[in-house]
Backbone bond lengths (Angstrom), bond angles and torsions (degrees), N, CA, C in turn:
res aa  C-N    CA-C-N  psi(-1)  N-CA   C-N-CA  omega(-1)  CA-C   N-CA-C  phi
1 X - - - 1.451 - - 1.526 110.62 -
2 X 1.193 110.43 -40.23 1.499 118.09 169.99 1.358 104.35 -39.35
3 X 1.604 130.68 -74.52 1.628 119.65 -178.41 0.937 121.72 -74.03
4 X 1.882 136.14 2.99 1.131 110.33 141.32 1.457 119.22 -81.99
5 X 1.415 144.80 -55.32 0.968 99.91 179.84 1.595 131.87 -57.55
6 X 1.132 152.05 23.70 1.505 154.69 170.03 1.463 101.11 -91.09
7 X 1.168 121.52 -31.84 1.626 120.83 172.97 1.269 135.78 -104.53
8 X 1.809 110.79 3.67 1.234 113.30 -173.00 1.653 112.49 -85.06
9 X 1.426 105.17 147.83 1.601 105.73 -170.98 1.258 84.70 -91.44
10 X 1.082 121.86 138.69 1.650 131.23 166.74 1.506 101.00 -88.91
11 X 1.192 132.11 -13.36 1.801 128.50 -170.25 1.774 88.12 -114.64
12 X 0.939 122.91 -8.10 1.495 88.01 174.16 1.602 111.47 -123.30
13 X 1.575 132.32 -7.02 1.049 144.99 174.48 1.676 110.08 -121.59
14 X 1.159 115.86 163.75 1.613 130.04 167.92 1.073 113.47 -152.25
15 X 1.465 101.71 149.76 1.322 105.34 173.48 1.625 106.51 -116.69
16 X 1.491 87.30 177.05 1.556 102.99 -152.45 1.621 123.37 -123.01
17 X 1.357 156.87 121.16 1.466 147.84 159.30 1.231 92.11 -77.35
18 X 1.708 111.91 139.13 1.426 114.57 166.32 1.981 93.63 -128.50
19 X 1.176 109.40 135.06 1.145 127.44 155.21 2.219 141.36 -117.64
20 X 1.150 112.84 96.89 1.330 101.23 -166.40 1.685 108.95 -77.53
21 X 1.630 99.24 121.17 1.504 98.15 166.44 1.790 129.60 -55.62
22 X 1.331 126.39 112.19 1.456 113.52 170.06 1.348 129.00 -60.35
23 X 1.086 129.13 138.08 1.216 111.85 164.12 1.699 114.08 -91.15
24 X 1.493 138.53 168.16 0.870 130.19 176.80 1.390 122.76 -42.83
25 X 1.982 121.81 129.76 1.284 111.75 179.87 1.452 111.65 92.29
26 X 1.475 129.32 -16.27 1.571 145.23 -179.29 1.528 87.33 -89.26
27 X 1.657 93.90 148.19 1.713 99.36 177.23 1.419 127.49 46.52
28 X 1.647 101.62 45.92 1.540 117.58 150.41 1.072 141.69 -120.35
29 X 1.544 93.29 -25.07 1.821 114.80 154.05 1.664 123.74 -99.40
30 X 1.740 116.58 149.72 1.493 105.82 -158.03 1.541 97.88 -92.63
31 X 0.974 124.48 -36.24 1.047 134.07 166.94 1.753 128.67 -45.38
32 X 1.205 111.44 -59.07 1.522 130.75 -176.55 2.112 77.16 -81.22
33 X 1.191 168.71 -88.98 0.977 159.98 -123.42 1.980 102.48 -73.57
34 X 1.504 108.01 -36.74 1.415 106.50 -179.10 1.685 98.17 -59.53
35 X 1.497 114.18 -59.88 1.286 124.65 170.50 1.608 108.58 -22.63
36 X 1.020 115.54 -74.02 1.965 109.43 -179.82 1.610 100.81 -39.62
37 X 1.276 107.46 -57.91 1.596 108.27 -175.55 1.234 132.22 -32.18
38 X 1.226 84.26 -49.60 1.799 102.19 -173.36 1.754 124.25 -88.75
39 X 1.409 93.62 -35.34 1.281 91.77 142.96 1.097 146.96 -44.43
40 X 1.589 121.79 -69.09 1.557 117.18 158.96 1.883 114.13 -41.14
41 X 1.411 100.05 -55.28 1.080 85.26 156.62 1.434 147.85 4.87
42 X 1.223 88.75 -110.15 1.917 127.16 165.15 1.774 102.88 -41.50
43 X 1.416 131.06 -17.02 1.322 112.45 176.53 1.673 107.22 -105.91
44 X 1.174 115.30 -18.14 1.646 122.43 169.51 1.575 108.22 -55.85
45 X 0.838 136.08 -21.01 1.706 143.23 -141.73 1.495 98.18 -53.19
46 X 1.384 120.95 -35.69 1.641 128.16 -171.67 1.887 103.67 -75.46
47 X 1.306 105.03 -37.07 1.441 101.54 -170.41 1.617 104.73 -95.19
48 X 0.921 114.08 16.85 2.357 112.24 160.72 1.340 106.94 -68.61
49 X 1.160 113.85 -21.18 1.644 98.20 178.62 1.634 116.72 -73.91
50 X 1.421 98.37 -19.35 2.021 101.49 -169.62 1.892 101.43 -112.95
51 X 1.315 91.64 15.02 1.647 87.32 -173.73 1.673 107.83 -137.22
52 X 1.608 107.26 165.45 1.543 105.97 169.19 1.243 103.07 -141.11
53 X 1.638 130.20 139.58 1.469 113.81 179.31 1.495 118.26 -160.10
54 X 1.108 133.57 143.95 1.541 143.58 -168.67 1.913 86.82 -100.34
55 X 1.204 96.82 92.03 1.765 86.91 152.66 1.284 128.79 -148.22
56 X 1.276 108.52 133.27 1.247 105.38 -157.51 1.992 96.24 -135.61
57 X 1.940 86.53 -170.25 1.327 109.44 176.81 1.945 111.33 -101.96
58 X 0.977 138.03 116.94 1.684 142.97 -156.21 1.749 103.52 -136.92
59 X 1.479 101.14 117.72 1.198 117.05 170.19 1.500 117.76 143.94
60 X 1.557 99.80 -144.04 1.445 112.50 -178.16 1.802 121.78 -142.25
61 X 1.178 122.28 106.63 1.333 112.98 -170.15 2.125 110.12 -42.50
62 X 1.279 104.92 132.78 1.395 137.49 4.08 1.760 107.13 -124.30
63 X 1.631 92.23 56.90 1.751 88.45 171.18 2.406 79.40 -137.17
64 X 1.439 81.95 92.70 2.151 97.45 172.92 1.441 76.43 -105.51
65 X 1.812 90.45 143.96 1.541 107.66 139.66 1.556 117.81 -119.64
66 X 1.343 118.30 171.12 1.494 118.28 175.83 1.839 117.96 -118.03
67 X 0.901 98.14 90.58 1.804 102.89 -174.49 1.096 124.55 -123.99
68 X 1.280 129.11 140.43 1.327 118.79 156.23 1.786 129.92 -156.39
69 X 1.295 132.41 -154.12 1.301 114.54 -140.56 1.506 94.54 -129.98
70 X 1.779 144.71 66.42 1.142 98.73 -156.46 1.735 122.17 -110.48
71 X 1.107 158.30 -138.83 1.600 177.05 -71.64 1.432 108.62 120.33
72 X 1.359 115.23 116.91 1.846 89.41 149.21 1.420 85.16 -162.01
73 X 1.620 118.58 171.39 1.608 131.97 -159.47 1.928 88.25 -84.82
74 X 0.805 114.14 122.78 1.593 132.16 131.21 1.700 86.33 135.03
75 X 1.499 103.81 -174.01 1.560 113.41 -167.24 1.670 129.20 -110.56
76 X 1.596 93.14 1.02 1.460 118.68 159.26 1.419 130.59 -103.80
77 X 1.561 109.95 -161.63 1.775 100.21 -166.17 1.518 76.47 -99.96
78 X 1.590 117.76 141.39 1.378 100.64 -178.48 1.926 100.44 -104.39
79 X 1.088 97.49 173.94 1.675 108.22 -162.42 1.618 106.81 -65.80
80 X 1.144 117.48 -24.73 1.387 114.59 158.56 1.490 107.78 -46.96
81 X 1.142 120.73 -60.30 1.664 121.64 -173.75 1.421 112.81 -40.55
82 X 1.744 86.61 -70.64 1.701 96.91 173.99 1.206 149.09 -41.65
83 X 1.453 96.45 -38.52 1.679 108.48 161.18 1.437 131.15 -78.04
84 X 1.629 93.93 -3.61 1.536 101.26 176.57 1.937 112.73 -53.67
85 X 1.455 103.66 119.83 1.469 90.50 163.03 1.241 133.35 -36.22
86 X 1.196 129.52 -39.13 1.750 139.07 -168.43 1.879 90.41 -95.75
87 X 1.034 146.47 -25.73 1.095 144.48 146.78 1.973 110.17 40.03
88 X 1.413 84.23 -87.81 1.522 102.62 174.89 1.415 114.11 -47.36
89 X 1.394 132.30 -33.78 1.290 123.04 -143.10 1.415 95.47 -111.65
90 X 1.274 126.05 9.36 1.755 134.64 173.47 1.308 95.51 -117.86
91 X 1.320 87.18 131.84 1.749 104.35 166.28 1.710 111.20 -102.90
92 X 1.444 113.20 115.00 1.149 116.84 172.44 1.472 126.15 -110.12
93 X 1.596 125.96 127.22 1.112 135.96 -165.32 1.543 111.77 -133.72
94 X 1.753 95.90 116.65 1.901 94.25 175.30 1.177 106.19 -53.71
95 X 1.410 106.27 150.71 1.511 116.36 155.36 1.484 114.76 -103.59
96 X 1.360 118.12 163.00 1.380 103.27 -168.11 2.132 88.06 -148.43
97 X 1.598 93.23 112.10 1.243 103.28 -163.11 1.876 113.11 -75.33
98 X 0.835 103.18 4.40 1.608 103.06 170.84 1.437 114.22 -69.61
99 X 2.049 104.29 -22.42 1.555 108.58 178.94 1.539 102.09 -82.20
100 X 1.676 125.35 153.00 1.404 129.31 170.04 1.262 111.29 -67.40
101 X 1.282 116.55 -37.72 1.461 122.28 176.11 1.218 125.60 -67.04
102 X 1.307 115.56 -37.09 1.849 119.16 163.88 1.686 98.78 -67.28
103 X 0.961 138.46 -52.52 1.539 125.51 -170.38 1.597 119.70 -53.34
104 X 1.335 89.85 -42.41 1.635 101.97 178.94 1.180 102.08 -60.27
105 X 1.454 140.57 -67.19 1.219 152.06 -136.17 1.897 102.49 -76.74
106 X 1.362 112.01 -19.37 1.426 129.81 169.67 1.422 100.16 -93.86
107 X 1.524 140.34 -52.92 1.231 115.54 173.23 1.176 119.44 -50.59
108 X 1.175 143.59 -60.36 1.431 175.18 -107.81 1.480 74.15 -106.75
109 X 1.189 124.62 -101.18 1.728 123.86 -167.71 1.710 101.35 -54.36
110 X 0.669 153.06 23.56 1.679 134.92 170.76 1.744 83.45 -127.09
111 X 1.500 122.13 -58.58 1.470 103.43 -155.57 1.730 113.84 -104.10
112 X 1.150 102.37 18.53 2.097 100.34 -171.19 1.864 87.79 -100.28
């Protein structure tokens, strides 16, 4: 983590917190919760080339969450994201690595 941050362009990449909202009854089964995962997943497949990302399923049946940490080239949500069907149901928040707490929260998901 040390040489990435020493090499990261902050103007031409961002990074990212992703959080998916549940709706009631979401994230009680491990199975049916990988399923959400992979789904979103499974429709990104075109945008892995401009992105890097730790995302996963975190917790304990039946209180799962779905989050994760990601990378991708430019400094907005790019339209791949946006057009994602599930779109709405992730909450995405820049991080801005000058804070200790945004760095961690990217180590923590890329290296634990």
């Amino acid at each position: 983590m040390k040489e990435f941050w020493e090499m990261y362009d902050n103007e031409g990449f961002s990074l990212w917190k992703v959080k998916y909202d549940k709706y009631e009854g979401e994230g009680e089964v491990l199975h049916m919760t990988n399923n959400l995962l992979g789904g979103f997943i499974q429709r990104l497949d075109t945008f892995r080339k401009y992105s890097f990302a730790v995302h996963g399923v975190y917790g304990d049946e039946p209180k799962l969450d779905i989050k994760g940490a990601w990378l991708w080239r430019g400094v907005d949500i790019p339209f791949e994201i946006k057009d994602h069907v599930s779109y709405e149901y992730n909450f995405f928040t820049k991080l801005d690595i000058t804070k200790e707490e945004d760095r961690k929260y990217v180590e923590d998901m890329w290296c634990c």
